[in-house]
C-alpha positions as CSV (number, residue, x, y, z in Angstrom):
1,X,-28.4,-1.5,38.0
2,X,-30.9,0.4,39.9
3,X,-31.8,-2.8,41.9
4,X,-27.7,-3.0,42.6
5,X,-27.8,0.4,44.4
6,X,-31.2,-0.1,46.1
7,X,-29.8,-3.2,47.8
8,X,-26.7,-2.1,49.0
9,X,-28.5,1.0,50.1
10,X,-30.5,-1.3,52.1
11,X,-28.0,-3.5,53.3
12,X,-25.9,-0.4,54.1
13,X,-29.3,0.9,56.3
14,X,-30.1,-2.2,58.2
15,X,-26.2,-2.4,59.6
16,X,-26.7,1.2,60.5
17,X,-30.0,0.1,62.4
18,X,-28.0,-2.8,63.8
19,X,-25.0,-0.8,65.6
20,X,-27.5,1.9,66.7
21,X,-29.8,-0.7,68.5
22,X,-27.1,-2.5,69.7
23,X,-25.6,0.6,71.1
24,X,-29.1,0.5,73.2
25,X,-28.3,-3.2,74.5
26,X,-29.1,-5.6,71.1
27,X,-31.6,-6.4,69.1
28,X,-35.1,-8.2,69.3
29,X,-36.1,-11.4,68.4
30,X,-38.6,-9.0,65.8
31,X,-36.0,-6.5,64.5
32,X,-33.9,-10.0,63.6
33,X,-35.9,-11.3,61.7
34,X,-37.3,-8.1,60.0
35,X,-33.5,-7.8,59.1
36,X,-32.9,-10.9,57.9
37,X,-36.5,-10.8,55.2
38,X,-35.3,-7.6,54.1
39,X,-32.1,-9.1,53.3
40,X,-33.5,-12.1,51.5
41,X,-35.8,-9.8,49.5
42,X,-33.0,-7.6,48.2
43,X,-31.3,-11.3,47.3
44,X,-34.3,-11.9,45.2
45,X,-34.8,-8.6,43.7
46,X,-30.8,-8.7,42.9
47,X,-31.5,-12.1,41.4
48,X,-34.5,-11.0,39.1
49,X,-32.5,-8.2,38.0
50,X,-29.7,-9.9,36.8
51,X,-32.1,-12.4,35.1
52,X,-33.5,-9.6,33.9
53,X,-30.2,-8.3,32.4
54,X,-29.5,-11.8,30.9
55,X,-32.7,-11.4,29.1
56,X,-31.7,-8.2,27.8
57,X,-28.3,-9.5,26.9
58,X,-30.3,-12.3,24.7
59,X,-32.3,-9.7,23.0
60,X,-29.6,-8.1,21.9
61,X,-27.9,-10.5,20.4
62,X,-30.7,-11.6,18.9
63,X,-31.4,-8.3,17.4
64,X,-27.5,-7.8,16.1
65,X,-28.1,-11.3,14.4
66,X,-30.9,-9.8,12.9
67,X,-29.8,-6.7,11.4
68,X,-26.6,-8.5,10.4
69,X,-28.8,-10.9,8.3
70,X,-30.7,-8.0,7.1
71,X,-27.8,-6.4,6.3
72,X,-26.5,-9.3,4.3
73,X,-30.0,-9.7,2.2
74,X,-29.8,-5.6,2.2
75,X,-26.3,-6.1,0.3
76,X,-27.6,-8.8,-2.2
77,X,-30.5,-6.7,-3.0
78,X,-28.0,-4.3,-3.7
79,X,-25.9,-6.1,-5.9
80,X,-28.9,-6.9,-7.8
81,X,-29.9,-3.9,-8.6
82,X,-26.5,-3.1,-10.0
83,X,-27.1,-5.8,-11.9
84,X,-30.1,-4.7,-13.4
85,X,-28.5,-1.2,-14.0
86,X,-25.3,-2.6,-15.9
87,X,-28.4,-5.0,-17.8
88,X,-30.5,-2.9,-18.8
89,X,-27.7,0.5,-19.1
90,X,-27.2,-0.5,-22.7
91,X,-30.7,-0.7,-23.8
92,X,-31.2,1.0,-27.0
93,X,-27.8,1.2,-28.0
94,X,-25.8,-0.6,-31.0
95,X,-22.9,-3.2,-30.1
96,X,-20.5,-0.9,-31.3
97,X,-22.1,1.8,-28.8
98,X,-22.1,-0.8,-25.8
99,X,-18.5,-1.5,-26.9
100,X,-17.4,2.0,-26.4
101,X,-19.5,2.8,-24.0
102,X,-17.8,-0.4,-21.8
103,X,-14.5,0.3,-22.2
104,X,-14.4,4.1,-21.1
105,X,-16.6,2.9,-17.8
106,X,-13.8,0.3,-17.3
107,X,-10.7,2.5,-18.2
108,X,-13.0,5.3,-15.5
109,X,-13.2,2.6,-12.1
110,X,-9.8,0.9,-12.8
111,X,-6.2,1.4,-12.3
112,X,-3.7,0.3,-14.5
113,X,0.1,-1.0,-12.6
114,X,2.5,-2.4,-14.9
115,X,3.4,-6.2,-14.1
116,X,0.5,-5.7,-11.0
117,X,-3.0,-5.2,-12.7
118,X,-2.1,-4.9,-16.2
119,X,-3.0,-4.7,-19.9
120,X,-3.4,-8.5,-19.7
121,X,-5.5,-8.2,-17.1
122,X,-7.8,-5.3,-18.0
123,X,-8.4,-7.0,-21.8
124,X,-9.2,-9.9,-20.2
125,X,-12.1,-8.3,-18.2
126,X,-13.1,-5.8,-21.2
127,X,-13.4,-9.4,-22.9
128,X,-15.8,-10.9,-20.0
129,X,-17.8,-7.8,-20.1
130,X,-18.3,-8.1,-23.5
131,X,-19.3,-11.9,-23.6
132,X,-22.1,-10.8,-20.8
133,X,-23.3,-8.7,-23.4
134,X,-23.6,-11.2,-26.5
135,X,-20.5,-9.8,-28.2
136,X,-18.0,-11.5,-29.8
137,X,-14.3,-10.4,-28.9
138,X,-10.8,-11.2,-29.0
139,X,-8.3,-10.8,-27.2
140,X,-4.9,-9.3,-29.4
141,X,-1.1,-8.8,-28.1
142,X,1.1,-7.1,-30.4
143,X,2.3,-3.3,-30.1
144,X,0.9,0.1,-30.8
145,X,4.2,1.7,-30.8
146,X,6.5,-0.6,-32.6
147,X,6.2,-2.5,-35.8
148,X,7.0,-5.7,-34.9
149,X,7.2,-9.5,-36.7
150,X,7.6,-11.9,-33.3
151,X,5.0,-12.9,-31.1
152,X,7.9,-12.7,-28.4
153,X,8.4,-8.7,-29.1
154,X,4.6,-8.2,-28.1
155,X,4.5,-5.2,-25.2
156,X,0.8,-4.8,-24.9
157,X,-2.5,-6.4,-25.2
158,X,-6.1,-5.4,-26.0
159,X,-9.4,-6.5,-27.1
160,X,-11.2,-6.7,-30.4
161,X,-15.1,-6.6,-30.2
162,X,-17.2,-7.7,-33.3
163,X,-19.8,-5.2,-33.4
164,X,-21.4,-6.3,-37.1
165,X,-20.5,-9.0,-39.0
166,X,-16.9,-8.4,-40.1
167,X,-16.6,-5.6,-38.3
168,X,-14.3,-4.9,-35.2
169,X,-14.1,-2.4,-32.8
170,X,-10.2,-2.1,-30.9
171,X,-11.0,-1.5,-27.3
172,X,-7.7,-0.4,-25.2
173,X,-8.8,-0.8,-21.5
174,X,-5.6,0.7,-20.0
175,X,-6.6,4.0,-21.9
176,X,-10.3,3.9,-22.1
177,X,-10.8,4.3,-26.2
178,X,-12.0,2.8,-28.6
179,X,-10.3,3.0,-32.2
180,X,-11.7,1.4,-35.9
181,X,-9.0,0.5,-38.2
182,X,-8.9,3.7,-39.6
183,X,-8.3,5.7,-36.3
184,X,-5.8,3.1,-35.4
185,X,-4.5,0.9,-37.5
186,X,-1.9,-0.9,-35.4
187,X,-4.6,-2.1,-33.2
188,X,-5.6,-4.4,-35.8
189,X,-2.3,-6.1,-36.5
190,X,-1.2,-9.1,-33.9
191,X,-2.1,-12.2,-32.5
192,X,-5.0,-13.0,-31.0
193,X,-7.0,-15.4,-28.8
194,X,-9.6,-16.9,-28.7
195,X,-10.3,-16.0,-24.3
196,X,-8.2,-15.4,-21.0
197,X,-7.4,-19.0,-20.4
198,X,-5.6,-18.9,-23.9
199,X,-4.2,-15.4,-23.0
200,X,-3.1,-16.6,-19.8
201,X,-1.3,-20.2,-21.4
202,X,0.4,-17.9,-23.6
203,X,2.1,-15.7,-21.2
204,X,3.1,-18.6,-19.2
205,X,4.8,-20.0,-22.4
206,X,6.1,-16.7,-23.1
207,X,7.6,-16.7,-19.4
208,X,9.4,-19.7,-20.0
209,X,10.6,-18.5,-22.9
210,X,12.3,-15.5,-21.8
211,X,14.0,-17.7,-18.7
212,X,15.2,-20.2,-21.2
213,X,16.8,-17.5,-23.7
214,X,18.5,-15.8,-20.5
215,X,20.1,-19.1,-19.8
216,X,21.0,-19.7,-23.7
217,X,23.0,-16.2,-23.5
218,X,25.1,-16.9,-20.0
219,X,26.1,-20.2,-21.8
220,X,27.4,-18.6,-25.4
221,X,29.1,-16.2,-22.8
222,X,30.2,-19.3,-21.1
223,X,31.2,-20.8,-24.1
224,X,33.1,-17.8,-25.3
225,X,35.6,-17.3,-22.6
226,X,36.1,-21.3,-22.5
227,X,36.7,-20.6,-26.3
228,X,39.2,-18.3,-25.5
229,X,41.0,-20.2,-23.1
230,X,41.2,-22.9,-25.4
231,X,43.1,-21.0,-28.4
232,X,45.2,-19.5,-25.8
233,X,45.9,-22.9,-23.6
234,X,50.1,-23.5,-23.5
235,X,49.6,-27.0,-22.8
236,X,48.0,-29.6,-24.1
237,X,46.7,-30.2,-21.0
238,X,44.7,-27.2,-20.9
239,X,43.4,-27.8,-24.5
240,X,41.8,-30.8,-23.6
241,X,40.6,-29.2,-20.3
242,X,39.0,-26.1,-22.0
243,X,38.1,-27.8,-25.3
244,X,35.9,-30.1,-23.1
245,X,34.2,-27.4,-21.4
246,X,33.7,-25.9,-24.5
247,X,31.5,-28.6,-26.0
248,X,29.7,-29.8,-22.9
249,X,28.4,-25.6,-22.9
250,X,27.4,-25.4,-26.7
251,X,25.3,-29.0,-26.3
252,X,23.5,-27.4,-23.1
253,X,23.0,-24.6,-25.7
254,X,22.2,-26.9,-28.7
255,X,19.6,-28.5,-25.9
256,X,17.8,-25.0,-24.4
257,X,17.7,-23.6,-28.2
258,X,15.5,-26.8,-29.4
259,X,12.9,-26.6,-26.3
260,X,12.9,-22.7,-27.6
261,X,11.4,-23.9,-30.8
262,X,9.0,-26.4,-29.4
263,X,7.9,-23.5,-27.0
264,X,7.4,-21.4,-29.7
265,X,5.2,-24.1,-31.5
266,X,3.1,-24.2,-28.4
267,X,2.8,-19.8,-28.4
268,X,1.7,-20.0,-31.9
269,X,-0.8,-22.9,-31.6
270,X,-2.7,-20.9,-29.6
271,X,-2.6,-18.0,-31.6
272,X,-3.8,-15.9,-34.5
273,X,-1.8,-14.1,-36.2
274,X,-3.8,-11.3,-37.4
């Protein structure tokens, strides 16, 4: 930049030399060509700078590719060492200690949303965290509120950890506790399975459920007012119409009420029931 300035500063004293001189009757042969090598050395040093400033420019970006790429390794070196830390946390400590210990760090660093990031969701990673460890778990749908006989009634999930032989350890993620089952009994009745993919097969299932039984209640409602329209028809006309109706709804029902049970075969195949 300096260069800039000093060549327009020179260019801006020669033109000033110029008119004066010529204000004197023109300029020598001498002072010409003095002008014009001054001019084609502040080209040059104009030139250098900006190849200069290129250079610079290259530099740069060399050095923001650098510290980018150091910044990257920075970050796995990082990662790493969390690593190491969550390793090596539980050193010392029984499964049944890691167990707790894992599901109050979770519970701590997560947010629970209903039907967003839910108790699905959180057992399933309570369940992975556990595995990394080298303890067994399951992963249990049922309900701690409600005493319940139907997979399909199941409002909450959560993991069992097998911290000895035999004996489990109910972790609830969304609240960050861990209960025995004396503490909390109804943590210990459900269905379980056997990982997320199972978890996640089952909800699907259970979806599809759920749509199907909405569809089998519109059509007994269906079926009821064509019902009704047939005992009150004043024509035979309108018994056939309404009778017809009638039957064509209750086999659609007949139909969505069969692929019910062969969806609740599916549910409990990959369950437990507990």
């Amino acid at each position: 930049m300096k260069k800039k300035i000093f060549f327009a500063l020179a260019v801006a004293v020669l033109l000033f030399s110029v008119v004066f001189t010529g204000c004197s009757g023109g300029v020598s042969q001498a002072q010409y060509d003095q002008i014009v090598a001054q001019l084609a050395d502040a080209e040059s040093q104009l030139t250098q700078a900006q190849s200069d400033l290129a250079a610079l420019q290259t530099e740069r970006d060399d050095l923001d590719a650098l510290y980018q790429d150091t910044a990257s390794q920075l970050s796995g070196v990082t990662q790493l060492l969390d690593d190491l830390q969550v390793q090596y946390e539980y050193v010392g400590m029984t499964d049944a200690e890691i167990a707790e210990q894992i599901v109050i760090n979770y519970e701590a660093s997560h947010l629970y949303e209903r039907d967003v990031y839910d108790c699905n969701n959180m057992a399933s990673d309570v369940w992975n965290m556990l595995k990394a460890q080298g303890i067994d778990a399951v992963i249990v749908v049922g309900s701690v509120d409600n005493y319940i006989t139907d997979i399909i009634q199941s409002d909450h999930a959560w993991v069992l950890a097998e911290v000895a032989p035999g004996e489990f350890l109910a972790l609830d993620a969304t609240i960050g506790h861990a209960f025995t089952r004396e503490t909390g009994s109804r943590y210990f009745r459900g269905w379980s399975f056997a990982d997320p993919a199972a978890l996640k097969a089952n909800d699907d299932l259970r979806n599809e459920y759920n749509v199907r039984l909405s569809f089998i209640l519109i059509l007994n409602s269906e079926a009821n007012i064509a019902a009704n329209l047939h005992n009150n028809a004043t024509s035979q006309a309108e018994v056939d119409k309404w009778l017809t109706l009638y039957n064509k709804l209750v086999e659609l029902r007949d139909a969505q009420d069969a692929l019910l049970d062969d969806l609740m075969i599916q549910i409990m195949a990959l369950a437990t029931q507990l």
